[in-house]
N, C-alpha and C positions, 0 to 999 in steps of 0.2 A: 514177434520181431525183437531182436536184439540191437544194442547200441553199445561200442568202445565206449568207455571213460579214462580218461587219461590224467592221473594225477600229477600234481607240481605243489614243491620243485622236486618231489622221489624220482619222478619216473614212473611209479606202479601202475597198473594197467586191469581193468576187468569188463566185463561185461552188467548190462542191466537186461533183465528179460521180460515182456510183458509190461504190466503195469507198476511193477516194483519200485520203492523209491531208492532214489540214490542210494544211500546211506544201509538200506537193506540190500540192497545188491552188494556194496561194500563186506558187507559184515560176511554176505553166502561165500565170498570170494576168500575171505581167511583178513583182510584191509581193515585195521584195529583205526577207524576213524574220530574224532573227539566228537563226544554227544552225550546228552543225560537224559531226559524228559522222554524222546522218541514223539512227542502229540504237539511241537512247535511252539512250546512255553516257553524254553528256557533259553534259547540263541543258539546255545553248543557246539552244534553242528552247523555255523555257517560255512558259505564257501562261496569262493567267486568265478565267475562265469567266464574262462577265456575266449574261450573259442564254442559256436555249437549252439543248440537248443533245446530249453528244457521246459517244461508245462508242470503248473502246480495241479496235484491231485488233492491235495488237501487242506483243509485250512488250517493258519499257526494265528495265534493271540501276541507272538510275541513281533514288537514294533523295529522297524530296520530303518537306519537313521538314513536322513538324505546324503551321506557321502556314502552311505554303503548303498543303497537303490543306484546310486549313479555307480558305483562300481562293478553293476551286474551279481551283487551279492543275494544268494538263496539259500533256504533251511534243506538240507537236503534230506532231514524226515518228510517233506512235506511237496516234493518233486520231484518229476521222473525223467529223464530224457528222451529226446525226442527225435535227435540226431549220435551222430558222436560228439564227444566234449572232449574237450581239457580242461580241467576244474584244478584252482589252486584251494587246496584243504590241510589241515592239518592233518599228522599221523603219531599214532605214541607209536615210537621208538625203544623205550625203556620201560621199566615199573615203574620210573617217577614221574612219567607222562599221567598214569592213570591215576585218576584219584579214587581217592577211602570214600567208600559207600555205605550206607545201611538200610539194609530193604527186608521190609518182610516179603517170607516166602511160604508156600503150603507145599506139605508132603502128596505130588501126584502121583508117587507109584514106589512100591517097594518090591524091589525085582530080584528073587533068588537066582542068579545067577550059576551056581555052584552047590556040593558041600557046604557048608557055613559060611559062605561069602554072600554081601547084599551088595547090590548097588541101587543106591536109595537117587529116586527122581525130584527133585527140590524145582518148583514153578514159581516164578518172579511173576509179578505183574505184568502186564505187556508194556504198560507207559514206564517202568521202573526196571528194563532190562541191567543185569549186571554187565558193566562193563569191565573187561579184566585179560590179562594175556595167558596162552597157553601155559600152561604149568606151574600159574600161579596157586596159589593156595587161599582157602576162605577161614574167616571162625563163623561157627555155626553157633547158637543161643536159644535153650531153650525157655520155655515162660518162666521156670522155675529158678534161672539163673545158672543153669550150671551150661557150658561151652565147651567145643572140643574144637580143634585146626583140622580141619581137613583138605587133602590135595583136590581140586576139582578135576575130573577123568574126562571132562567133554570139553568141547571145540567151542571158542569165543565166538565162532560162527553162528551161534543160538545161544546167546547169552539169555536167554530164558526160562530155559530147561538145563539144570547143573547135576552133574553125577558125580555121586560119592560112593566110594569101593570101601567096604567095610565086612572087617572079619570076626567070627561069632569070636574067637576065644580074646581079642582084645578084651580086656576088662573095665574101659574105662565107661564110668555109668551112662556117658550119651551112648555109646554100639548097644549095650545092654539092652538100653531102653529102645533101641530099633527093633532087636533083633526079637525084643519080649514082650512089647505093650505099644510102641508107634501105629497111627493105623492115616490111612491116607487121609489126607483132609485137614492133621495135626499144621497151625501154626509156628515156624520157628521165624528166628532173625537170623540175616547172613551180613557180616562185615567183611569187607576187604576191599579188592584183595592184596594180597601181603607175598612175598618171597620174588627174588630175581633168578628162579629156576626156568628163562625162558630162550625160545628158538633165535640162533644168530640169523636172522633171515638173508643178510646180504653174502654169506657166505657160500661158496660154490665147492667146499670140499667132501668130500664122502662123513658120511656120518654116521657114526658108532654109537649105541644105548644100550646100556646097562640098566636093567629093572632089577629088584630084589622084593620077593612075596610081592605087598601090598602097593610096594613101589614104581609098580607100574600102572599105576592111575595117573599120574602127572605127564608120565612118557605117553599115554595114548591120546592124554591131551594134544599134545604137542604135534605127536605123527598126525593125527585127525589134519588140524593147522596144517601142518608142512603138505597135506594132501589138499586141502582147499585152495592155498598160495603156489599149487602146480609145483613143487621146486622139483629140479631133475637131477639134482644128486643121489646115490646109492644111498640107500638108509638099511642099518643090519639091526634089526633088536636079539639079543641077548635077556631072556627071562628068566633069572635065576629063581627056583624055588628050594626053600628048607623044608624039614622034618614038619610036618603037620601044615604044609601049606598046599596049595594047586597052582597049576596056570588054566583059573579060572575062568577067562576069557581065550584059550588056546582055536578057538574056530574063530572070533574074530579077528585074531593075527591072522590064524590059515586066509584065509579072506580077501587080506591086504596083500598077501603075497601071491595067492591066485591072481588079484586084479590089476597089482603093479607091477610092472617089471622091473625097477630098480629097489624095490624091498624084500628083506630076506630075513627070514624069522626064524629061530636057532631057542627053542624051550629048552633048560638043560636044569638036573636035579642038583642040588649043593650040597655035599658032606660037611659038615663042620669039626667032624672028627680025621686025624692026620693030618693028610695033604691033600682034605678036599677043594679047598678053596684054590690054594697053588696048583694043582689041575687044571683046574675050571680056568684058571686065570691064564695059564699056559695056550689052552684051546684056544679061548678068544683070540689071545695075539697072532696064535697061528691061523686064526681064519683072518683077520682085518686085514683092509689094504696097508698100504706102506703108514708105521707109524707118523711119523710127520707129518704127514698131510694129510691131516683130518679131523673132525670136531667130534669130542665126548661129552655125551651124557649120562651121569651114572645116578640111580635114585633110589636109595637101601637104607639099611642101617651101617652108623658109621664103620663099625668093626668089619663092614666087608666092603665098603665102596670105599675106604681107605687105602687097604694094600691094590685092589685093582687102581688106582689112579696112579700110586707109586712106582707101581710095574709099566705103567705106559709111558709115564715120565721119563724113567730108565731106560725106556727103548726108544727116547727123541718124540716122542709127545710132548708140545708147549703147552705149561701150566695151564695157560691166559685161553687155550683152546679146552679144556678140559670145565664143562659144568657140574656139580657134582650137590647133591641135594640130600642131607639125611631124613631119616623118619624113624620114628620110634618105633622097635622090632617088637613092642611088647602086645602084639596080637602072637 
């Protein structure tokens, strides 16, 4: 059996299914709710009851003062509904909503993907989910001290399970040491998350992405998101790859665009000699809807996600609509 939840004061709206608590249904839905602890320690996730009925499934340690008992206030790790509700709750909105974390994590899978591409499975706790918005970024630490920033490639809908796209010819000694001596079960620490590379969610205009090689880890974050939150804009990705790289995930775009109707997925190789990039850049605009109206996201190294932003600027793309996220090309 299913039951509406009905957020305030957003408006946002999901389903709970089964036995699932709020706050997990939340999270399945794409609904960045405020919470830390997830086992009813820490408050975080309270919310108050407007309308509707809900049943505690499990127990929380943490005490709720008598103005909040009388205000119908509950943990909603720790309860499920019973009918429909309208639950007044908080939402992060922005990166400043969420806060800096540090959780250790163990390596549950190291998955070749590709030619020399990994995408390494990093598992949280269950009571220590990371909480963090699509296309944020983490640092990663190993025992030994050395750290690397990586974009997280998965959906805050399972902040449990974080995937990191890494390619063999980076040099920097954490890929190294994945790609040559990591073996599952390895301890790290994850901080963050950190960068405002994230989804306009109230926006209703068609939306353009730009990947570059390895840059499309934050964008599949993101799409994943925009697939949970239902949104019914057109989404086009654009995956640029250079000399020595892949589109190393190319069946799971095919995928998206099998099973959505409104996504369309355009893999396209990059010269960087002549007038490869001015091509490439030319195509796009002649595939996109009308420049104006519409939201970009571009996610590369500077020297190319530069002139593609300039070029759409120049054909009435606003700035303020253009997100644009670099990464070091030196894989």
């Amino acid at each position: 059996m299913s039951f509406k939840i009905e957020l305030q004061p957003s408006g946002h709206s999901f389903e709970t299914i089964g036995n699932e608590t709020i706050l997990d249904a939340a999270f399945r839905s794409g609904i960045s709710l405020a919470y830390s602890c997830q086992n009813g320690s820490c408050g975080e996730c309270r919310a108050k009851i407007i309308s509707g009925d809900v049943e505690r499934i499990s127990h929380h340690d943490f005490t709720m003062s008598e103005a909040e008992k009388l205000q119908n206030t509950i943990l909603m790790c720790s309860y499920k509904a019973s009918s429909d509700c309208v639950i007044e709750a908080s939402e992060a909105k922005s990166a400043a909503d969420i806060p800096k974390q540090k959780i250790k994590v163990k390596v549950a899978k190291i998955e070749s993907v590709a030619d020399e591409y990994i995408v390494l499975h990093l598992r949280t706790p269950r009571t220590r989910v990371l909480r963090f918005l699509a296309g944020q970024k983490i640092k990663i630490i190993q025992n030994a001290g050395n750290s690397f920033m990586a974009n997280i490639a998965s959906c805050p809908c399972n902040g449990m399970i974080l995937h990191i796209h890494l390619h063999k010819q980076n040099k920097h000694p954490f890929v190294q040491h994945v790609f040559n001596e990591m073996k599952t079960g390895e301890t790290l620490i994850v901080e963050g998350p950190e960068g405002n590379f994230i989804l306009d969610e109230e926006s209703e205009r068609p939306i353009i992405m730009v990947a570059v090689n390895t840059g499309f880890a934050s964008l599949k974050s993101i799409i994943e998101h925009a697939i949970a939150l239902d949104l019914q804009q057109a989404i086009h990705l654009y995956w640029l790859v250079t000399d020595n790289h892949q589109h190393y995930h190319d069946n799971f775009c095919r995928s998206w665009e099998y099973a959505l109707e409104t996504f369309l997925y355009q893999p396209m190789f990059l010269s960087l000699d002549n007038d490869g990039l001015k091509n490439v850049i030319t195509e796009i605009i002649s595939r996109s809807p009308v420049e104006t109206e519409l939201d970009m996201y571009l996610s590369g190294p500077e020297n190319i996600v530069n002139p593609i932003r300039l070029a759409f600027v120049e054909k009435g793309t606003p700035e303020q609509r253009i997100v644009e996220e670099f990464i070091e090309d030196s894989d």
